[in-house]
C-alpha positions in Angstrom: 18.4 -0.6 -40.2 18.7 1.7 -37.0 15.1 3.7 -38.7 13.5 -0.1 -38.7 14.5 -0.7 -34.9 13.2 2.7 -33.8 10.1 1.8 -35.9 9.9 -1.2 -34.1 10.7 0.1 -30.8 7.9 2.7 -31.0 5.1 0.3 -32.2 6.2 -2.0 -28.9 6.1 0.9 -26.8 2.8 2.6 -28.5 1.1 -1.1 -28.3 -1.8 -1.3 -26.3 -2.1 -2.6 -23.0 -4.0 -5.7 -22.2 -7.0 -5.2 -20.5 -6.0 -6.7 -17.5 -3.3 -4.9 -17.0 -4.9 -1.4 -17.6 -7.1 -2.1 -15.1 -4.3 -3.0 -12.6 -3.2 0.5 -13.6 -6.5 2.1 -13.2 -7.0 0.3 -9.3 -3.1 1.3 -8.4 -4.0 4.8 -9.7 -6.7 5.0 -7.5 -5.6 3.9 -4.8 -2.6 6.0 -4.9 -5.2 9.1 -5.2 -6.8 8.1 -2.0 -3.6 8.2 -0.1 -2.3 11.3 -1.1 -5.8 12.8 -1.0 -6.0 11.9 2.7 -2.9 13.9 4.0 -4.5 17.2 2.4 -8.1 16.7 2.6 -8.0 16.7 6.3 -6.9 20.6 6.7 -9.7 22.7 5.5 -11.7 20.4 8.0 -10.3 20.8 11.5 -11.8 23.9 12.3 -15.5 21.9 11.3 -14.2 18.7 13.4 -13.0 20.8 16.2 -16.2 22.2 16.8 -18.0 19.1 16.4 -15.6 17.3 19.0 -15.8 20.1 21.2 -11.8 20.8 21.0 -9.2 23.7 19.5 -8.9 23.9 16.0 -5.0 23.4 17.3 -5.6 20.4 19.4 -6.2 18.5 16.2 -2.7 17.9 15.1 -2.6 14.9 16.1 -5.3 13.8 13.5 -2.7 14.4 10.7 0.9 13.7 13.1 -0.4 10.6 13.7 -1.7 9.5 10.0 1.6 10.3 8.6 4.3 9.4 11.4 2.3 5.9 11.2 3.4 5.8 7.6 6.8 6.6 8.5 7.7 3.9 10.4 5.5 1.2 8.5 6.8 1.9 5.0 9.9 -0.2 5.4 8.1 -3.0 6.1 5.8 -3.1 2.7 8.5 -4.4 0.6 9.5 -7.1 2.8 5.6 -8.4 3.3 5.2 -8.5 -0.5 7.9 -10.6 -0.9 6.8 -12.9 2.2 3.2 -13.3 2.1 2.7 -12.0 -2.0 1.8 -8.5 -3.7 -2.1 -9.4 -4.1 -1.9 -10.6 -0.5 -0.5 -7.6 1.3 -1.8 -5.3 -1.6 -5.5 -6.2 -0.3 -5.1 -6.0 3.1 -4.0 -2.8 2.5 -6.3 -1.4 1.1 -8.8 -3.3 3.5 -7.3 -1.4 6.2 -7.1 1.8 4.8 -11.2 1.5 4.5 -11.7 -0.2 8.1 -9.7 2.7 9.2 -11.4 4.9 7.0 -15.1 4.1 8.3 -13.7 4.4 12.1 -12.8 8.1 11.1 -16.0 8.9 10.5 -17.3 7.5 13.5 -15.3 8.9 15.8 -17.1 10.8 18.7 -13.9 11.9 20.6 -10.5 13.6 19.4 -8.8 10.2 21.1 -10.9 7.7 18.8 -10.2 10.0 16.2 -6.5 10.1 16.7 -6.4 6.1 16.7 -8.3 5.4 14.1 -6.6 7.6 12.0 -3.5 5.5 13.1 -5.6 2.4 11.8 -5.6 4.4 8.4 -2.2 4.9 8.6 -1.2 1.7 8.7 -3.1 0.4 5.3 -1.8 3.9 3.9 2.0 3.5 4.3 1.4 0.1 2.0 -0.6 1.6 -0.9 1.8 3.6 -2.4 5.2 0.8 -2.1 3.5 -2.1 -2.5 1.1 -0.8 -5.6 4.5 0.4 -7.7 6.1 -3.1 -7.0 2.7 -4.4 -8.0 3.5 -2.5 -11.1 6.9 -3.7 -11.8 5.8 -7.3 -11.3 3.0 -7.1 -13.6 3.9 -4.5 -16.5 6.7 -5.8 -19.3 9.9 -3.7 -19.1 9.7 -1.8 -22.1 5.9 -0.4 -20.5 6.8 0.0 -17.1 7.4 4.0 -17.0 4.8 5.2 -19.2 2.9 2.9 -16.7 4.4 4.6 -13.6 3.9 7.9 -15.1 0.5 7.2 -15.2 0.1 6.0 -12.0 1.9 8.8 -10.7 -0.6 11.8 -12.0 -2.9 10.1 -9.3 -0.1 11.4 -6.8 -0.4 14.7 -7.9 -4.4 15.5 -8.8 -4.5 14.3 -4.8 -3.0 17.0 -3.1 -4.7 19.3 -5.9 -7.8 18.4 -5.3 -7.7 17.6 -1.6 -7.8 20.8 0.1 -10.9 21.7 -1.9 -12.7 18.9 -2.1 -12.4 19.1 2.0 -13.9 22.5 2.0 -17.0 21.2 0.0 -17.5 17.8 1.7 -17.6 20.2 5.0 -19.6 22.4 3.6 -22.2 20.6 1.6 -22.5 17.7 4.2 -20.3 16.8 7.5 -16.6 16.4 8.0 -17.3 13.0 8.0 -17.2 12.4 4.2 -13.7 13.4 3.7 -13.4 10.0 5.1 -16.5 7.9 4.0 -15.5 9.0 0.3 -13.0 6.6 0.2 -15.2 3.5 1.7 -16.5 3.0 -2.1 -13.1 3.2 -3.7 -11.4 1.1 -1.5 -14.5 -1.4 -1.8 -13.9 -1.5 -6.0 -10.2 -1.9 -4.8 -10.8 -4.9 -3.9 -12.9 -6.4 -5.7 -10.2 -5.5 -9.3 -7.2 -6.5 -7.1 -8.7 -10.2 -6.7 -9.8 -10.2 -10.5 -6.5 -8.3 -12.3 -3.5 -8.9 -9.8 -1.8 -12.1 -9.8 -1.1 -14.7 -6.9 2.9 -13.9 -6.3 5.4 -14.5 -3.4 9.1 -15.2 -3.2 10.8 -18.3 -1.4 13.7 -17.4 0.8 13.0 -14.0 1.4 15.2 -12.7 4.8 13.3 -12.4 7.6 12.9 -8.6 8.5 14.7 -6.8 10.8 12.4 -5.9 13.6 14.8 -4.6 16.0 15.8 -2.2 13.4 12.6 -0.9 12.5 11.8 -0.7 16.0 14.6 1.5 17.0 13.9 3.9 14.3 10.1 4.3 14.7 11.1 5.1 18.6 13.5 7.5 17.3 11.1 9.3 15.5 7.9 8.8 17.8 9.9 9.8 21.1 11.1 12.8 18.9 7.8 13.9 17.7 6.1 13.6 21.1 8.8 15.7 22.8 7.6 18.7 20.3 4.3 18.2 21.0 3.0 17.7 24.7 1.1 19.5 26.4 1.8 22.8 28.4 2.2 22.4 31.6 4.0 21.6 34.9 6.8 19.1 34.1 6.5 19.5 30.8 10.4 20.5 30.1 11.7 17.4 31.7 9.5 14.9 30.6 10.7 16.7 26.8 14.0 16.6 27.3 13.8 12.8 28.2 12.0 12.0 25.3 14.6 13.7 23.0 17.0 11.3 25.4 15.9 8.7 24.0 15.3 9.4 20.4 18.7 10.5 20.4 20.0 7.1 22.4 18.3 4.9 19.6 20.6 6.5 16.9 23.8 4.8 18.3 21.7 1.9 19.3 21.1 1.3 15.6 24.4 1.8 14.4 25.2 -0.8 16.4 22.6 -3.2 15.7 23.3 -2.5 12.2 26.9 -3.2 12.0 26.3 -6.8 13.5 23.3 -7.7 11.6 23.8 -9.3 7.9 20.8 -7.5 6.2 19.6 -4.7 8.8 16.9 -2.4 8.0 19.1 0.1 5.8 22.8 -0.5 5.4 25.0 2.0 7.2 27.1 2.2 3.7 24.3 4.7 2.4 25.7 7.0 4.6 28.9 6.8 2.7 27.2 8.8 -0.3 28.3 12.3 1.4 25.5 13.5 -0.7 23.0 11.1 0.8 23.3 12.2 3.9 23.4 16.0 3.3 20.5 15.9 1.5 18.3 13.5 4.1 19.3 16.5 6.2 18.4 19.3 3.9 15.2 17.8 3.2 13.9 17.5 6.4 15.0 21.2 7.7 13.3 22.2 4.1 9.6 20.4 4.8 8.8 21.3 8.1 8.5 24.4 6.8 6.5 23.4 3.5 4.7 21.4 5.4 3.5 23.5 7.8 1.6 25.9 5.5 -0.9 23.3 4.1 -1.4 23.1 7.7 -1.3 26.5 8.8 -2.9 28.1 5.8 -6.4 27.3 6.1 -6.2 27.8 9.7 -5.6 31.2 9.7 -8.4 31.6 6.4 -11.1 30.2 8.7 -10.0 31.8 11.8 -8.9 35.3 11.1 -10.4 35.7 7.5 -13.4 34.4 8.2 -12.8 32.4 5.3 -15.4 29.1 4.7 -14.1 25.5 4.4 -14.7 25.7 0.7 -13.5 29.1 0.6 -9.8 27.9 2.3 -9.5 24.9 0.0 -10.1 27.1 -3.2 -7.3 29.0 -1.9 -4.9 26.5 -1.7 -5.4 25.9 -6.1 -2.9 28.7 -7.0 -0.1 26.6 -5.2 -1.2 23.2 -6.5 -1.8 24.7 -9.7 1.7 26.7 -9.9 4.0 23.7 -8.7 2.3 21.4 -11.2 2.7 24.9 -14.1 6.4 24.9 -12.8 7.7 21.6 -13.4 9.4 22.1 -16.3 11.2 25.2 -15.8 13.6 22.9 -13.1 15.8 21.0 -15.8 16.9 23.7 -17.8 17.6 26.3 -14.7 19.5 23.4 -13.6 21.6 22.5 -16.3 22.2 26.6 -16.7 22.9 27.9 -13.4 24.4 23.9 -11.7 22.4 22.4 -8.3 24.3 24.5 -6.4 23.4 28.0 -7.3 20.0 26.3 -7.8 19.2 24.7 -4.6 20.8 28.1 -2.6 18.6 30.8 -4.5 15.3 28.4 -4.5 15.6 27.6 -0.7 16.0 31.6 -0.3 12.4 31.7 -2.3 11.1 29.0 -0.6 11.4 30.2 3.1 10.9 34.0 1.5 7.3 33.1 0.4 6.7 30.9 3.5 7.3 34.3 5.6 5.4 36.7 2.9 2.3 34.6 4.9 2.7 36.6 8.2 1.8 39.9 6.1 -1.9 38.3 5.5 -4.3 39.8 8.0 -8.0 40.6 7.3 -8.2 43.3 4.7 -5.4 41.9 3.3 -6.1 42.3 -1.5 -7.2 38.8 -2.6 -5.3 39.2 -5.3 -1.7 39.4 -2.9 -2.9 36.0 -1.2 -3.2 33.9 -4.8 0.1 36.2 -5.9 1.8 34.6 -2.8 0.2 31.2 -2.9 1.3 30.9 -6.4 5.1 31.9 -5.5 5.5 29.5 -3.0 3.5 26.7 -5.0 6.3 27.4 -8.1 9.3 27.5 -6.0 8.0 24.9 -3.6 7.6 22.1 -6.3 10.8 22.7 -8.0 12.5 22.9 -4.6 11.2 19.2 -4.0 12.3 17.6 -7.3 15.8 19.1 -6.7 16.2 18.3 -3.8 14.9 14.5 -4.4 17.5 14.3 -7.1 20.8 15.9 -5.3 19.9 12.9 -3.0 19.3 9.9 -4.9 21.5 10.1 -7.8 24.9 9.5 -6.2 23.5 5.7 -4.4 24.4 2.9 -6.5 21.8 0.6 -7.6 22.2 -1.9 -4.8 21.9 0.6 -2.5 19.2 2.5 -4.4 15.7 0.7 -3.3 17.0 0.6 0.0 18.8 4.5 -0.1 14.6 5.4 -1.5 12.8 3.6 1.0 14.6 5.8 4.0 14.1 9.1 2.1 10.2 8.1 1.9 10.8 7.6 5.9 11.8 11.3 6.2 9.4 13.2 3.8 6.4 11.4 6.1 8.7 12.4 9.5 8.7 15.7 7.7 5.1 16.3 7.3 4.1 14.9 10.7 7.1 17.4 12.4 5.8 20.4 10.1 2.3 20.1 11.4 3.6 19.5 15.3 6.0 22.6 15.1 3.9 24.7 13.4 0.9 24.2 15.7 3.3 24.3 18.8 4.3 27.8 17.5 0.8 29.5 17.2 0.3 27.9 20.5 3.2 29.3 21.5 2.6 33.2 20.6 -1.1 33.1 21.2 -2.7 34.7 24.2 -6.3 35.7 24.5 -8.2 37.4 21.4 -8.3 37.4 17.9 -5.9 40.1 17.6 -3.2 37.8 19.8 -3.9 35.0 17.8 -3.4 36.5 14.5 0.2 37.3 15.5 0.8 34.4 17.0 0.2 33.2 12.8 2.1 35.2 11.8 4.9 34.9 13.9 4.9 31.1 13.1 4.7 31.5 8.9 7.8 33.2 9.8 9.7 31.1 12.3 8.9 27.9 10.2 10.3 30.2 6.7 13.8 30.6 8.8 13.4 26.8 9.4 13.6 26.6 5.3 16.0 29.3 5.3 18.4 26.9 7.2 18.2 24.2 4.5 19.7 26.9 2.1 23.4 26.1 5.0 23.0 22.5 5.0 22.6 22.2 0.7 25.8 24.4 0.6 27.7 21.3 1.8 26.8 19.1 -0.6 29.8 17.8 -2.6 29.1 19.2 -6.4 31.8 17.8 -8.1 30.0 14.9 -9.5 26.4 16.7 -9.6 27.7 19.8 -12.1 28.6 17.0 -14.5 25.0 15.6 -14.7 22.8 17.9 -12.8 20.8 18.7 -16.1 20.0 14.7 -16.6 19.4 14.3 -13.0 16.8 16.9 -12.8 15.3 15.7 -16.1 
């Protein structure tokens, strides 16, 4: 009896999927590709769209802070507008935005019309991903809806695989420009499948969103992110310190506003899960510093190496390549050694590899750079699935969509404050010359590693009572 039911079981789940609904997949995939393409492709570039804008390779990080801060604060929303206006609805405008903001990328003549329309971008970008997986759920039986995700997720990770490379030869081979215009055609096939394969759907009675909510915590992290990041100069220190004034003044502000409001933006009960709230902040103090290499990286190829776009984006495989390699190894040196002893050795390799890249200089063996690539690629990738799991797993599953949706918030704050500090650093050390700006690198690979190193402090405060007894299952 039981052998019949897994026989039957396993025909359901092997049964193939309508057409339709494979290519929902298919367009969901996609899209999910261009996303995560776009906050890697842009790196091996800025050197090629600083020149052509007349700026600092430096003066560019706003092109990527403001792509993925935008994300940050609009990804709350994308639940709430699918279950207003409809998944199709809000699924194509997305998409349509994404393009629009795409094409005004690309025809940017300034770093300001640059910066905005990459804001534009960001905006169709921060619903792709949320609203594509509900799309997903909505559309895909139970019994097919993780194979289906899993799917959909590979998309997530060929992207930043392929990104930094494909940069380099879109640079090289043609203009800057195309690292935008290539996704103009996709977006256009977007939306011409969403119309034919997604469904009409919206829900009556949804709660109106809380807009004072998600206004106080995109001014908490704007008003943060902009006190790292202006300008040097007379005044600067004051007009810094009023800015962290006032991200820190909205934190309160919120608590308040949340305590009074029925359905806020995110319940201050997630905060009860000790866990939660350890790991939000070991995450954060953990990818500045990972993301300020994809940053940094090809950066310092270009301008100390002398390394071309394509050459810097083919140096950035042997990470990709070793996180995706590494993958498997975290379950079982989880359930061996606990998430504990993990999380505290890993960040140690983490921030370690992050600092090996103030040894590379020009004459520096080839074969050292895709050795330390690889390192930090491996420890980097298991680092993040840990850590993704010591946070989510204690929230109950009320609070889990909700308890998801805010750690999405802080891996985009994450990227965007990577990219500001590590560019504020090697503005920081540099003076005039090569020579000062090469240790001006390197003394930023390793101020952002001690920045990782301090997430090794905050993880040892996590309670591990309950995470020893399913730390191997979690991390599975």
């Amino acid at each position: 009896m039981s052998a019949a039911r897994r026989h039957g079981r396993g025909t359901m789940l092997a049964m193939p999927k309508p057409p339709s609904q494979q290519a929902l997949l298919w367009v969901v995939a996609a899209c999910f590709f261009m996303q995560t393409l776009d906050t890697t492709i842009v790196n091996t570039a800025l050197p090629a769209m600083a020149r052509s804008l007349g700026e600092e390779a430096l003066a560019l990080k706003p092109v990527v802070v403001a792509y993925t801060l935008t994300m940050a604060m609009l990804t709350p929303a994308s639940g709430w507008l699918a279950d207003r206006y409809g998944t199709r609805r809000v699924y194509l405008a997305a998409i349509l935005v994404f393009a629009v903001g795409s094409i005004f990328c690309a025809l940017a003549q300034t770093l300001a019309q640059l910066t905005i329309a990459r804001v534009v971008q960001g905006v169709g970008g921060s619903m792709l991903l949320p609203i594509g997986r509900l799309a997903v759920l909505r559309t895909v039986p139970g019994e097919q809806y993780i194979s289906a995700l899993a799917f959909v997720s590979i998309a997530g990770q060929v992207g930043p695989i392929f990104g930094p490379t494909l940069g380099g030869l879109l640079v090289q081979a043609a203009s800057w420009h195309w690292i935008f215009m290539i996704n103009v055609p996709i977006g256009i096939a977007g939306l011409f499948a969403v119309r034919r394969y997604l469904p009409e759907d919206a829900l009556s009675g949804v709660a109106p969103f809380d807009v004072l909510g998600c206004g106080l915590l995109s001014l908490c992290m704007a008003a943060f992110s902009l006190a790292l990041d202006l300008p040097a100069g007379e005044g600067r220190m004051g007009w810094s310190a009023a800015l962290f004034g006032v991200s820190a003044l909205t934190v309160p502000l919120y608590m308040i506003h949340a305590r009074r409001r029925e359905n806020p933006l995110f319940k201050l009960r997630l905060f009860g899960e000790p866990n939660f709230s350890v790991g939000l902040a070991g995450n954060l103090a953990c990818r500045i510093g990972s993301s300020a290499v994809p940053f940094l990286l090809p950066l310092l190829l270009q301008l100390q190496l002398g390394y071309t776009p394509l050459q810097s984006g083919l140096m950035m495989l042997p990470a990709a390549i070793a996180g995706t390699v590494s993958k498997p190894w975290i379950a079982p040196l989880v359930r061996r050694f606990g998430y504990d002893a993990f999380l505290l050795v890993n960040t140690v390799l983490v921030g370690a590899s992050i600092m090996s890249f103030a040894a590379i200089s020009p004459g520096w063996p080839l074969g050292l750079q895709v050795a330390q690539l690889a390192w930090f690629g491996a420890t980097n990738s298991m680092q993040f699935a840990a850590m993704n799991s010591v946070t989510l797993k204690g929230l109950s599953k009320r609070d889990a969509g909700s308890g998801n949706s805010l750690f999405s918030m802080v891996q985009m704050l994450a990227i965007g404050l990577g990219v500001t500090i590590g560019g504020g650093l090697v503005d920081l050390f540099s003076g005039e010359g090569s020579a000062a700006l090469g240790r001006a690198f390197s003394l930023s690979f390793l101020s952002v590693g001690a920045i990782t190193l301090l997430s090794a402090w905050i993880f040892r405060r996590l309670d591990m009572s309950g995470l020893r007894a399913s730390g191997g299952r979690a991390a599975g």
